[in-house]
PDB file of N, CA, C and O in Angstrom:
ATOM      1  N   UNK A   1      -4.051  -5.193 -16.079  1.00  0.00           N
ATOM      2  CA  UNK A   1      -3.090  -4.429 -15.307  1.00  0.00           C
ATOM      3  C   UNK A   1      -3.745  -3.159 -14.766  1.00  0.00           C
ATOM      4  O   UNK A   1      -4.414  -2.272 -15.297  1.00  0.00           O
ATOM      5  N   UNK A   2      -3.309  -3.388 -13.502  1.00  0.00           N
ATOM      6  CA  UNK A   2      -3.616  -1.656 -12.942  1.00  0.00           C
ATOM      7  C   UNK A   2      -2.891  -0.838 -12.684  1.00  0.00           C
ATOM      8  O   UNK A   2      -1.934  -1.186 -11.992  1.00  0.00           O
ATOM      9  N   UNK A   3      -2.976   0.564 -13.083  1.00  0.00           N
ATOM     10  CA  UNK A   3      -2.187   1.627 -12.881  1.00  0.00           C
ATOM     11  C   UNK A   3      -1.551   1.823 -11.509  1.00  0.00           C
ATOM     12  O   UNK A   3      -2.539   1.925 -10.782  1.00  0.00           O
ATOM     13  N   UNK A   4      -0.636   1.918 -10.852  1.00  0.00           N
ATOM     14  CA  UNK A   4      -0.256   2.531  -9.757  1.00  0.00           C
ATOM     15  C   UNK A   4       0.036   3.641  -9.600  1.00  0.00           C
ATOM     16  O   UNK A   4       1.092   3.966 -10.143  1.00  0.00           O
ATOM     17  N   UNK A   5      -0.751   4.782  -8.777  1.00  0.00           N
ATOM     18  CA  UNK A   5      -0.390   6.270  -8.235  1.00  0.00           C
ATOM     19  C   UNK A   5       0.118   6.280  -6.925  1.00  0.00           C
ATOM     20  O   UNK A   5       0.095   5.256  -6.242  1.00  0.00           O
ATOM     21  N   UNK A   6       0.660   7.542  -6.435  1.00  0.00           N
ATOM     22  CA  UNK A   6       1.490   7.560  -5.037  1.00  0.00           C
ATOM     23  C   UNK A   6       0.335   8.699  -4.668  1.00  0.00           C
ATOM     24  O   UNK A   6      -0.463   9.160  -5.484  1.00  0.00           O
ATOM     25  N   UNK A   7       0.418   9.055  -3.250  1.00  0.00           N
ATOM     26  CA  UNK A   7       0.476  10.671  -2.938  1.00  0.00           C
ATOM     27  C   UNK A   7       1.832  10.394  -2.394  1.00  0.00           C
ATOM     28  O   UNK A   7       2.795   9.655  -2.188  1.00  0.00           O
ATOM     29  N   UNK A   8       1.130  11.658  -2.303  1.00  0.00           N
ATOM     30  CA  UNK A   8       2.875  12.551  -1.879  1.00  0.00           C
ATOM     31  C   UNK A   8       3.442  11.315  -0.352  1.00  0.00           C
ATOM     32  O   UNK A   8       4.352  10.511  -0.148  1.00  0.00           O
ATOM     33  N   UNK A   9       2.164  11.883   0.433  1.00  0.00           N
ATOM     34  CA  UNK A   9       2.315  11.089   1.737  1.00  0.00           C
ATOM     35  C   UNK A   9       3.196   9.829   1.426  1.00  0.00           C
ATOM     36  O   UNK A   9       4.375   9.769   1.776  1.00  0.00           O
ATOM     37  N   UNK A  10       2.520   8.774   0.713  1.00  0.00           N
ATOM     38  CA  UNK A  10       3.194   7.695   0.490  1.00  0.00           C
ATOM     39  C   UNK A  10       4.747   7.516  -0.169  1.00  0.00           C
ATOM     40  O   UNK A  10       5.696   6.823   0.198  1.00  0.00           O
ATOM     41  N   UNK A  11       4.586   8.409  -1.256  1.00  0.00           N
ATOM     42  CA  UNK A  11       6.132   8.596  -1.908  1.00  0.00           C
ATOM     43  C   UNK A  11       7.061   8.993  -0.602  1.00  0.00           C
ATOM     44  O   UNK A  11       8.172   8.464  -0.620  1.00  0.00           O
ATOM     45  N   UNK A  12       6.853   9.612   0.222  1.00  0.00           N
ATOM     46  CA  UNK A  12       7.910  10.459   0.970  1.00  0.00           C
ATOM     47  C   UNK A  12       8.323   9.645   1.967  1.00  0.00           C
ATOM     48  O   UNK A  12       9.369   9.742   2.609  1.00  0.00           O
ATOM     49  N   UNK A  13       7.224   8.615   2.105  1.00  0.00           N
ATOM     50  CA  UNK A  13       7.209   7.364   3.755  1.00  0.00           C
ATOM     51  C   UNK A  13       7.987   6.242   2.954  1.00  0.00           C
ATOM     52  O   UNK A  13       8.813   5.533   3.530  1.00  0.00           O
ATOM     53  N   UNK A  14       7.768   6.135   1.931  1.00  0.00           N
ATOM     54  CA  UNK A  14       8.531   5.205   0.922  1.00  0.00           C
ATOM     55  C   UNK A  14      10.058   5.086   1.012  1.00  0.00           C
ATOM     56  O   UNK A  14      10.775   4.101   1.184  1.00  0.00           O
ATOM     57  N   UNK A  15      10.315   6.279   0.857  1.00  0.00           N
ATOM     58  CA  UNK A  15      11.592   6.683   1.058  1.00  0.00           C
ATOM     59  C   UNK A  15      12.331   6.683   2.405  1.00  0.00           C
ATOM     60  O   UNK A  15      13.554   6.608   2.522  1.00  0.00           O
ATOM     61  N   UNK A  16      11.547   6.766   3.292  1.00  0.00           N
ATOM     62  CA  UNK A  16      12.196   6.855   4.740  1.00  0.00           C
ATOM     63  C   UNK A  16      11.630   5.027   5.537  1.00  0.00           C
ATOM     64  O   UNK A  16      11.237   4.809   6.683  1.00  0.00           O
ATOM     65  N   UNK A  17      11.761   4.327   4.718  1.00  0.00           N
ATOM     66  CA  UNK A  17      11.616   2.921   5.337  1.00  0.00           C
ATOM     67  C   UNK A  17      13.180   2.567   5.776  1.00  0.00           C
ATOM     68  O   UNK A  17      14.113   3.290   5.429  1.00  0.00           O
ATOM     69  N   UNK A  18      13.332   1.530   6.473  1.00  0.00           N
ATOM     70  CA  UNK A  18      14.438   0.691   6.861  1.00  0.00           C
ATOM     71  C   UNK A  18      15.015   0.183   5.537  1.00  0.00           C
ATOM     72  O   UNK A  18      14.246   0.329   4.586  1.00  0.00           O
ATOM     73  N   UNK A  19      16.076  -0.323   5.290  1.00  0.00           N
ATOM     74  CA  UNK A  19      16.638  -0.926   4.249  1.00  0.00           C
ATOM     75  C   UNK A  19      15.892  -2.596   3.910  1.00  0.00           C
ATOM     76  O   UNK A  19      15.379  -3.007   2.870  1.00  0.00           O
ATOM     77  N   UNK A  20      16.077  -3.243   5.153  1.00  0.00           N
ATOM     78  CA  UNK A  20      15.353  -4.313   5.525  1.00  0.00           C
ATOM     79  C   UNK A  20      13.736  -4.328   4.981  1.00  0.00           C
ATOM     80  O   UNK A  20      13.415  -5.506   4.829  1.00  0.00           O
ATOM     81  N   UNK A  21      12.729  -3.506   4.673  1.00  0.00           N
ATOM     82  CA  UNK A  21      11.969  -3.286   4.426  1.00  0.00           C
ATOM     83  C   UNK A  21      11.334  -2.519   3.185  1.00  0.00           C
ATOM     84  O   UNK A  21      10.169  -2.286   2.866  1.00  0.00           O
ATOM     85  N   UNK A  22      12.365  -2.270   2.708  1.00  0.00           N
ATOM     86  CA  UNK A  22      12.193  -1.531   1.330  1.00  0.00           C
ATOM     87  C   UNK A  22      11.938  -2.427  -0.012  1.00  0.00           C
ATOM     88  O   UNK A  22      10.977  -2.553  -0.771  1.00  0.00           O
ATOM     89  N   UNK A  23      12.685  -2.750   0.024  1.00  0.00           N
ATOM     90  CA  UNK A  23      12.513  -3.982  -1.248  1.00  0.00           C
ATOM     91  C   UNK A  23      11.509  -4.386  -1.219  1.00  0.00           C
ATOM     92  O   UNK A  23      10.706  -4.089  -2.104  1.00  0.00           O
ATOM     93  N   UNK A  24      11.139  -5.318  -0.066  1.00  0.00           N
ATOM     94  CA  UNK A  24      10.029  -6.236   0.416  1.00  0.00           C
ATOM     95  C   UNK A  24       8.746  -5.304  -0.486  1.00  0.00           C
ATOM     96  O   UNK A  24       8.373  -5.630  -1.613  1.00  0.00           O
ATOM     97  N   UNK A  25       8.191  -4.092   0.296  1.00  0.00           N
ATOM     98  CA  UNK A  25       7.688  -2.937   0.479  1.00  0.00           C
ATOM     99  C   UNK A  25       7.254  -2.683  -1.317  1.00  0.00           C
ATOM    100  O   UNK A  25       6.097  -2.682  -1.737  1.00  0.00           O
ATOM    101  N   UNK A  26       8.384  -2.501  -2.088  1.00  0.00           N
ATOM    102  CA  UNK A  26       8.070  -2.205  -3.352  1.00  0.00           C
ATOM    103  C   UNK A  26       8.248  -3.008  -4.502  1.00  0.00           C
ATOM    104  O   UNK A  26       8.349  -2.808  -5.712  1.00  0.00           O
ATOM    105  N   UNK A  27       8.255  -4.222  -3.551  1.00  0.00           N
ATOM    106  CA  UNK A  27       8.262  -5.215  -4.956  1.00  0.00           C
ATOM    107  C   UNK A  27       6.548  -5.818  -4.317  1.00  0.00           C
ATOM    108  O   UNK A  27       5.858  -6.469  -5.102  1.00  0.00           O
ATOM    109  N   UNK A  28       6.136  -5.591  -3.213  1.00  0.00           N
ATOM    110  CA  UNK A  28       4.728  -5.752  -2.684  1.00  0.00           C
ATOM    111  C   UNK A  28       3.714  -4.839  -3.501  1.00  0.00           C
ATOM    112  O   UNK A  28       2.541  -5.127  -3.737  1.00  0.00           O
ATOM    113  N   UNK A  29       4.400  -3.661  -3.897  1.00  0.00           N
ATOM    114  CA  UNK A  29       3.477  -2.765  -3.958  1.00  0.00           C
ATOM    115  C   UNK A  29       3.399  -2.690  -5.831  1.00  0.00           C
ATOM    116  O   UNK A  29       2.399  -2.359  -6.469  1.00  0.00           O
ATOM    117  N   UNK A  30       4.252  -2.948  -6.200  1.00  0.00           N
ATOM    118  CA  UNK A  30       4.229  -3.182  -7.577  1.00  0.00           C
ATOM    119  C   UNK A  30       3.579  -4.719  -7.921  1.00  0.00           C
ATOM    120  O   UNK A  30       3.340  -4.972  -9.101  1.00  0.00           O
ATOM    121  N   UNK A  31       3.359  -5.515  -7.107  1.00  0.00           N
ATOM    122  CA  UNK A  31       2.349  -6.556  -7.393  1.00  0.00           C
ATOM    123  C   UNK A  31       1.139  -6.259  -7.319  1.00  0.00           C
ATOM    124  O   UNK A  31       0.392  -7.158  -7.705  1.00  0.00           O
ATOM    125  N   UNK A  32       0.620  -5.272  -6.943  1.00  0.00           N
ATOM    126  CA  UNK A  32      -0.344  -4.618  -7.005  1.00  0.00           C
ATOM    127  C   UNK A  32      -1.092  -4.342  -8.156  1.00  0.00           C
ATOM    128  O   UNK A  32      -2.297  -4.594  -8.185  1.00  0.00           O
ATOM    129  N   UNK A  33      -0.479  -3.832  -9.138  1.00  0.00           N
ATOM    130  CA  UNK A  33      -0.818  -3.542 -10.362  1.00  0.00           C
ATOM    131  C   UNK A  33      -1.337  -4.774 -11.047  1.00  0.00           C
ATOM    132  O   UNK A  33      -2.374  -4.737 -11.710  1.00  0.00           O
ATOM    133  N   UNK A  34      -0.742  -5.685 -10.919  1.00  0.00           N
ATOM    134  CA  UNK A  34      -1.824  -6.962 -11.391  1.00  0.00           C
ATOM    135  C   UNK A  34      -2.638  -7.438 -10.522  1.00  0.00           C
ATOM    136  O   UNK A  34      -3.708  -7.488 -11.128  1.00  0.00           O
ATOM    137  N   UNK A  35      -2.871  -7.983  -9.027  1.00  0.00           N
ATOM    138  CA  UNK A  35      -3.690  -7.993  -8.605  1.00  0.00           C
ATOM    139  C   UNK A  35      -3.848  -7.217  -7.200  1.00  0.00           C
ATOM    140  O   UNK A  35      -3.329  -7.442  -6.107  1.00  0.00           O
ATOM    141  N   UNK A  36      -4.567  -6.427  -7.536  1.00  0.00           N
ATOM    142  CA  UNK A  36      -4.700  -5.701  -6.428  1.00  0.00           C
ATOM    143  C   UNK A  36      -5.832  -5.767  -4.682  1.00  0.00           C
ATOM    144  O   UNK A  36      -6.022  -5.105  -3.662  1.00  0.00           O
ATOM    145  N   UNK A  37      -6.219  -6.869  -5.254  1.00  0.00           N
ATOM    146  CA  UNK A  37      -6.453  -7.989  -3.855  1.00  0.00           C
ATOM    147  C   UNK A  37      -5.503  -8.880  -3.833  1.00  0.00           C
ATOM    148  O   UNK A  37      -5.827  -9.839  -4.533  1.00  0.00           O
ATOM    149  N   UNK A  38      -4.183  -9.042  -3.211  1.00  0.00           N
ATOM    150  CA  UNK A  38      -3.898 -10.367  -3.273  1.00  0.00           C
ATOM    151  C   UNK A  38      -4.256 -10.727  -1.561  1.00  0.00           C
ATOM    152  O   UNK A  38      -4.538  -9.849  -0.745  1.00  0.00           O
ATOM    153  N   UNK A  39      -4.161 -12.435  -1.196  1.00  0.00           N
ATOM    154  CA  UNK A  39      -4.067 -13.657  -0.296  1.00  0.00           C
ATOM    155  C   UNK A  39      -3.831 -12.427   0.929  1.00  0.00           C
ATOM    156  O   UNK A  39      -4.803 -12.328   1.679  1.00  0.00           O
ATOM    157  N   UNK A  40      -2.566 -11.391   1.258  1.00  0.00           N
ATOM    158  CA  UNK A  40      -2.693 -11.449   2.429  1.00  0.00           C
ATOM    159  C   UNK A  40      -3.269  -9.562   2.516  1.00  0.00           C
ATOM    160  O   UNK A  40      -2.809  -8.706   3.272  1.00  0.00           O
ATOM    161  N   UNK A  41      -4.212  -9.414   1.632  1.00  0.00           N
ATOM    162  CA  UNK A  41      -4.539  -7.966   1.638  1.00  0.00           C
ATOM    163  C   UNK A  41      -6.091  -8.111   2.406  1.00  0.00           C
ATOM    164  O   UNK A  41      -6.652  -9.192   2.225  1.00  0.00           O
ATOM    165  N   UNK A  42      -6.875  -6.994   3.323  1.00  0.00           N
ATOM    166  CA  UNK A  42      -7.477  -6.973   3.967  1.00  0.00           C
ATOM    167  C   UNK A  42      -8.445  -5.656   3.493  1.00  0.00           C
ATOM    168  O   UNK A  42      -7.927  -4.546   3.367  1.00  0.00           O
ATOM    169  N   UNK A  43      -9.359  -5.794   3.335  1.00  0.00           N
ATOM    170  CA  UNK A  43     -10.061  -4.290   4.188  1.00  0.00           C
ATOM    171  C   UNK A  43     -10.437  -3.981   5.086  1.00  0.00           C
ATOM    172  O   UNK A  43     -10.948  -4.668   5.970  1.00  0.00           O
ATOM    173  N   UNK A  44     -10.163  -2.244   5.028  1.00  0.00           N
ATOM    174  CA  UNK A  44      -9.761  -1.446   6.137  1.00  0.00           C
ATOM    175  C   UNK A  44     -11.739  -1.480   6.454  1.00  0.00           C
ATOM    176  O   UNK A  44     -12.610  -1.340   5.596  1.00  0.00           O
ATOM    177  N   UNK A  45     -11.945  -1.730   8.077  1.00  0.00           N
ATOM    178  CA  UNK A  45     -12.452  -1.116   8.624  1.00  0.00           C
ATOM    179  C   UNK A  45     -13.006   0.242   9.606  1.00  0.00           C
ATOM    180  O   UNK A  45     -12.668   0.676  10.707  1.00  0.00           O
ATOM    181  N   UNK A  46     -13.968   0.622   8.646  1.00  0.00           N
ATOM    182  CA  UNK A  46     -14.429   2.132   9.331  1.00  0.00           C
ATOM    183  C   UNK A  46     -13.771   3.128   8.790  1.00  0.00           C
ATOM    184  O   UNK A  46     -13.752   4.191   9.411  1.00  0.00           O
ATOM    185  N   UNK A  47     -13.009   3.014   7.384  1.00  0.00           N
ATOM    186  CA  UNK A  47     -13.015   3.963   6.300  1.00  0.00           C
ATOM    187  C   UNK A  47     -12.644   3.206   5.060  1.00  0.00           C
ATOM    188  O   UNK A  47     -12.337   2.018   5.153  1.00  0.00           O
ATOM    189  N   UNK A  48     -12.654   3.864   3.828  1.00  0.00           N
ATOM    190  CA  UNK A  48     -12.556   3.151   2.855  1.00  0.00           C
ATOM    191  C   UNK A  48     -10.950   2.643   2.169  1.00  0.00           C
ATOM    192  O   UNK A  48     -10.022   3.397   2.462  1.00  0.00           O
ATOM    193  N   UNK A  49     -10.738   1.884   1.623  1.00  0.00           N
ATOM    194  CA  UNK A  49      -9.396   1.311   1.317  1.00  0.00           C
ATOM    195  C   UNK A  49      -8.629  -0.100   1.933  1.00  0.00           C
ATOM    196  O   UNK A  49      -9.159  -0.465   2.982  1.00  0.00           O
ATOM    197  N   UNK A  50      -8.221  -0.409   1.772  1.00  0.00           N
ATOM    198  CA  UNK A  50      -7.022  -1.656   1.521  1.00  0.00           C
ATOM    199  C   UNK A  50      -5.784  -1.609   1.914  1.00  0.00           C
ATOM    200  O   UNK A  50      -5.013  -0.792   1.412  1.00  0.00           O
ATOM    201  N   UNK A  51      -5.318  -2.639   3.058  1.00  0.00           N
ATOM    202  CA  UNK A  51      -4.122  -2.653   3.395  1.00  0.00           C
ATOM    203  C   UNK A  51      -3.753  -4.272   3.040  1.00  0.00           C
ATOM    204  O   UNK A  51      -4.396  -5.287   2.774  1.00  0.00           O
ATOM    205  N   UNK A  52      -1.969  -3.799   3.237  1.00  0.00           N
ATOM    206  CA  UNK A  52      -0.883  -4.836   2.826  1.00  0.00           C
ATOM    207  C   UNK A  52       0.128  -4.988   3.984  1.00  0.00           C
ATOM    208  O   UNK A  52       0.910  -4.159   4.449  1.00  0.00           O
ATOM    209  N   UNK A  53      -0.105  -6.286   4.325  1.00  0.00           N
ATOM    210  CA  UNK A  53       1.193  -6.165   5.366  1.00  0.00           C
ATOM    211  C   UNK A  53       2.672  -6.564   4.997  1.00  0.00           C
ATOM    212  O   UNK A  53       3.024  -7.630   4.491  1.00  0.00           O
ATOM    213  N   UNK A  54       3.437  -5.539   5.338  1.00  0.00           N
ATOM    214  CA  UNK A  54       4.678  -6.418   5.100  1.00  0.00           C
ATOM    215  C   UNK A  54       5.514  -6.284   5.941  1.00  0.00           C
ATOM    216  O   UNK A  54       6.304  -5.364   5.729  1.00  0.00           O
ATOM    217  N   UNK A  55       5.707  -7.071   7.171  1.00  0.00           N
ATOM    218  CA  UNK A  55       6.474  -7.323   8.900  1.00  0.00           C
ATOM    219  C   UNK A  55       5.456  -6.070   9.345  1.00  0.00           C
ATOM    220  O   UNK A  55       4.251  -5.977   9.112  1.00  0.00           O
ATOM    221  N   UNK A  56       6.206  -5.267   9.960  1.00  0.00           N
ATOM    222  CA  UNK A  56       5.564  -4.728  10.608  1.00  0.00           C
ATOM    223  C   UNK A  56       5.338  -3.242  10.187  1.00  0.00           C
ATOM    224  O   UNK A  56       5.178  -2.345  11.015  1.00  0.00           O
ATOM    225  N   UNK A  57       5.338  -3.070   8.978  1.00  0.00           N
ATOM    226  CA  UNK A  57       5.116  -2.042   8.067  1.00  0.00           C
ATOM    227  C   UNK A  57       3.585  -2.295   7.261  1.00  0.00           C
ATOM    228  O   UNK A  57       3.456  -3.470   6.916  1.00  0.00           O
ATOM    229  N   UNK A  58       2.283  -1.303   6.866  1.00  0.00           N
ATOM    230  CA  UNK A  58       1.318  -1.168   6.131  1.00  0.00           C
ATOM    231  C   UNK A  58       1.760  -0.314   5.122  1.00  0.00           C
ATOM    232  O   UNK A  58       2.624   0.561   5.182  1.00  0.00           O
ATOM    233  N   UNK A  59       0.873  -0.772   3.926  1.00  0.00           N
ATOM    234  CA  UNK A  59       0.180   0.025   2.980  1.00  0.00           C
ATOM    235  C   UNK A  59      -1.323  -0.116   2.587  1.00  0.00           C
ATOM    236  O   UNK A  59      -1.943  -1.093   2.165  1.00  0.00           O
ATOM    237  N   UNK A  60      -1.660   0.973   2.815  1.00  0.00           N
ATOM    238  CA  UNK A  60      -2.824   1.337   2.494  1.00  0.00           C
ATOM    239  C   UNK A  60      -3.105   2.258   1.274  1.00  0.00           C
ATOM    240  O   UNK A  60      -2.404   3.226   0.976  1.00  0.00           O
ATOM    241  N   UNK A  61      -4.256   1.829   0.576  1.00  0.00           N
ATOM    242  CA  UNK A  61      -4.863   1.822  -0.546  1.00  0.00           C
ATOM    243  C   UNK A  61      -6.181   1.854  -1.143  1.00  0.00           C
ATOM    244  O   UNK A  61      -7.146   1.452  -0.493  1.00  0.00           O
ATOM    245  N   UNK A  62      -6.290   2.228  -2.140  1.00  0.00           N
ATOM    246  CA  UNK A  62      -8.080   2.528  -2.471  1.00  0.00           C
ATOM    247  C   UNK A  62      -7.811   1.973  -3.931  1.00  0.00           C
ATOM    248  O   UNK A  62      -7.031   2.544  -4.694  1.00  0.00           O
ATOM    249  N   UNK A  63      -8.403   0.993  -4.221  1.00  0.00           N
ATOM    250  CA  UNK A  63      -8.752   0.107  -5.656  1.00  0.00           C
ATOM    251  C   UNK A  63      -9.981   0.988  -6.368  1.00  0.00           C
ATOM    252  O   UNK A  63     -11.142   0.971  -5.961  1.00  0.00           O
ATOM    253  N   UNK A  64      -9.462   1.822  -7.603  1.00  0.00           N
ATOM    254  CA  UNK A  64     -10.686   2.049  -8.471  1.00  0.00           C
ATOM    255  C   UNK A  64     -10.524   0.787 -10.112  1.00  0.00           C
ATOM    256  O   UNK A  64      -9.842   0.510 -11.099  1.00  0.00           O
ATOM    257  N   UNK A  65     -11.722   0.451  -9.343  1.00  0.00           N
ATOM    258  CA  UNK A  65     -11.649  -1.387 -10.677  1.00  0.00           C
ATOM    259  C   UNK A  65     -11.943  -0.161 -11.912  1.00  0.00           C
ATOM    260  O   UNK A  65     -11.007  -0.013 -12.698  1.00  0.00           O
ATOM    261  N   UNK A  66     -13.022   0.612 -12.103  1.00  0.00           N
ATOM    262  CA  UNK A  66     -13.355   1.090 -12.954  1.00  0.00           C
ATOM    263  C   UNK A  66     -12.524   1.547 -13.741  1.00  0.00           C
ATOM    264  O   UNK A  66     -12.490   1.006 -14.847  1.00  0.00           O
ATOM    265  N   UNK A  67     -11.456   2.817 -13.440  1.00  0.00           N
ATOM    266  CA  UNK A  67     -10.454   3.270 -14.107  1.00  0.00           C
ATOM    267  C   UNK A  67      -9.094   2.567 -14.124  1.00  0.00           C
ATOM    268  O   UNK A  67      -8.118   3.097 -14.655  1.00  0.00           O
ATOM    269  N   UNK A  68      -9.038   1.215 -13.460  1.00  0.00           N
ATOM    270  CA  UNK A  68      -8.112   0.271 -12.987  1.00  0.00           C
ATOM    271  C   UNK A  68      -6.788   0.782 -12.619  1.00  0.00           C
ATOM    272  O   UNK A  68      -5.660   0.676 -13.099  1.00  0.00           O
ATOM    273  N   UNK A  69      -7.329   1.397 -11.559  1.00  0.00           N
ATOM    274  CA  UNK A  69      -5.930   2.015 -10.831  1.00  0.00           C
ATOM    275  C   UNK A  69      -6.211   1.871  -9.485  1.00  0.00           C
ATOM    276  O   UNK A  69      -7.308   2.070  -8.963  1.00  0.00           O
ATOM    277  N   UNK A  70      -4.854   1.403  -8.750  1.00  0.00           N
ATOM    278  CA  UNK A  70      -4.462   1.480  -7.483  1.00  0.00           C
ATOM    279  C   UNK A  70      -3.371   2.877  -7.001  1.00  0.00           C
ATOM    280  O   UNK A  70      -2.237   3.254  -7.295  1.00  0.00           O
ATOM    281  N   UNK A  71      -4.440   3.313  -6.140  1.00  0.00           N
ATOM    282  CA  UNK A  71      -4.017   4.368  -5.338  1.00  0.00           C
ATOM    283  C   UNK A  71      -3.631   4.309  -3.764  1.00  0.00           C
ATOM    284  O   UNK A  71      -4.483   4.143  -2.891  1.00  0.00           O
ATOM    285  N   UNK A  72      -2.105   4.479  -3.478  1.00  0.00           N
ATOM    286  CA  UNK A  72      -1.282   4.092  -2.633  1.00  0.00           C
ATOM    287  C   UNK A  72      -1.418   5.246  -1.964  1.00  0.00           C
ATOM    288  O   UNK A  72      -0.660   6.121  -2.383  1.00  0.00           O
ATOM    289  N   UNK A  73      -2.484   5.733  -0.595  1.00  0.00           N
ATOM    290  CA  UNK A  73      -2.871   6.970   0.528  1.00  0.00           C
ATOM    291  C   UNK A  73      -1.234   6.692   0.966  1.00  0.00           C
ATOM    292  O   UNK A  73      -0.451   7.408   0.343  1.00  0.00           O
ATOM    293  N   UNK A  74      -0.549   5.651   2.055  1.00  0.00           N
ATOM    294  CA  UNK A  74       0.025   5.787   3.054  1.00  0.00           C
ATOM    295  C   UNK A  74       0.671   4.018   3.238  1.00  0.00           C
ATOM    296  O   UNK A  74       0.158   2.924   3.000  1.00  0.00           O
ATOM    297  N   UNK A  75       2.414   4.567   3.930  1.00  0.00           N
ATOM    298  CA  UNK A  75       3.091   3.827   3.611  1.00  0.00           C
ATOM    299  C   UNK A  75       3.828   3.961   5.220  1.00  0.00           C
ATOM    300  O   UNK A  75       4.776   4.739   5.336  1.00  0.00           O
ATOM    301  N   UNK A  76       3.438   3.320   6.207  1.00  0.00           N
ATOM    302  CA  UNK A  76       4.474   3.293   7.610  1.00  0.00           C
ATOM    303  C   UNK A  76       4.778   1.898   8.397  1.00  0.00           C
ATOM    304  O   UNK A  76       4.755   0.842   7.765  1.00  0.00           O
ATOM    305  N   UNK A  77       5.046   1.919   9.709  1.00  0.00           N
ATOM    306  CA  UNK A  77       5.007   1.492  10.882  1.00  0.00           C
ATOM    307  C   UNK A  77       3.428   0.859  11.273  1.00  0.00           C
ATOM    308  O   UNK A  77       2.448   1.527  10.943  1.00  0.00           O
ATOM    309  N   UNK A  78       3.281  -0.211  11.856  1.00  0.00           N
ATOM    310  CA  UNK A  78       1.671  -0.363  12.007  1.00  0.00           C
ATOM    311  C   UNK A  78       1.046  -0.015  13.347  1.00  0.00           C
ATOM    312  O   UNK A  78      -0.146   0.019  13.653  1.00  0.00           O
ATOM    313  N   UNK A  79       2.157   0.243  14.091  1.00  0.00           N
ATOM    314  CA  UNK A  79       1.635   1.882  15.444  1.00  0.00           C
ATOM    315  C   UNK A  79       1.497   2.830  15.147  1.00  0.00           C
ATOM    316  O   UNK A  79       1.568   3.643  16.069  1.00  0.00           O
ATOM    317  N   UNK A  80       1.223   3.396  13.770  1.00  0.00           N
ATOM    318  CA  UNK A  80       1.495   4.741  13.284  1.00  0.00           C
ATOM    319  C   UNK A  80       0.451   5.317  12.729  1.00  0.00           C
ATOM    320  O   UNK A  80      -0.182   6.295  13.128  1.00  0.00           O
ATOM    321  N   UNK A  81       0.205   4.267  11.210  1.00  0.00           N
ATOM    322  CA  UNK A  81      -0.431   4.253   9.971  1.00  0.00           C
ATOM    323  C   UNK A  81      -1.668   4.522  10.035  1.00  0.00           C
ATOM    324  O   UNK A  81      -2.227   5.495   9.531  1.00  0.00           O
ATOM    325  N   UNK A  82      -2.380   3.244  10.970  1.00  0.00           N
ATOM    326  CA  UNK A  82      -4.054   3.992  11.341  1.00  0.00           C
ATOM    327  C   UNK A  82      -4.499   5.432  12.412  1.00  0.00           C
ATOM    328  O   UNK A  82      -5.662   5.584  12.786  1.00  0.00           O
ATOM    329  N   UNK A  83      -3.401   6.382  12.794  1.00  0.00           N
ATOM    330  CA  UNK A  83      -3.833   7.764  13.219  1.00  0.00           C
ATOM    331  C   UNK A  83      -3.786   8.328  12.178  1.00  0.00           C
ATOM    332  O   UNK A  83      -4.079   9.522  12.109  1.00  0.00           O
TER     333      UNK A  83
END
């Protein structure tokens, strides 16, 4: 199992999702903690971390295997997320 942390950023975007997208969003993101590559997760090119799609909402993320924690940067829109 891996730990899950927020920043702030993410906690606060968390909160301001669609209803439609929330659930999805944090029952995605709490699967995380056990595997934190899953099937439809990607890495980010041209900086470091890991995204999750869910419709048309990202999360992005930085996997430390070592201390086995997943750290959740940023939680939006996918016109948004990579500025």
């Amino acid at each position: 199992m891996y730990e899950l942390t927020f920043k702030r950023r993410a906690r606060r975007n968390v909160a301001r999702l669609p209803e439609s997208v929330y659930g999805r969003m944090i029952q995605a993101i709490d699967e995380l903690a056990e595997n934190p590559r899953p099937r439809n997760s990607r890495k980010l090119r041209g900086k470091e971390g890991w995204r999750i799609r869910i419709g048309d909402y990202r999360a992005i993320y930085e996997i430390d295997d070592e201390a086995r924690e997943v750290l959740v940067l940023d939680i939006g829109h996918r016109r948004d997320i990579y500025r």
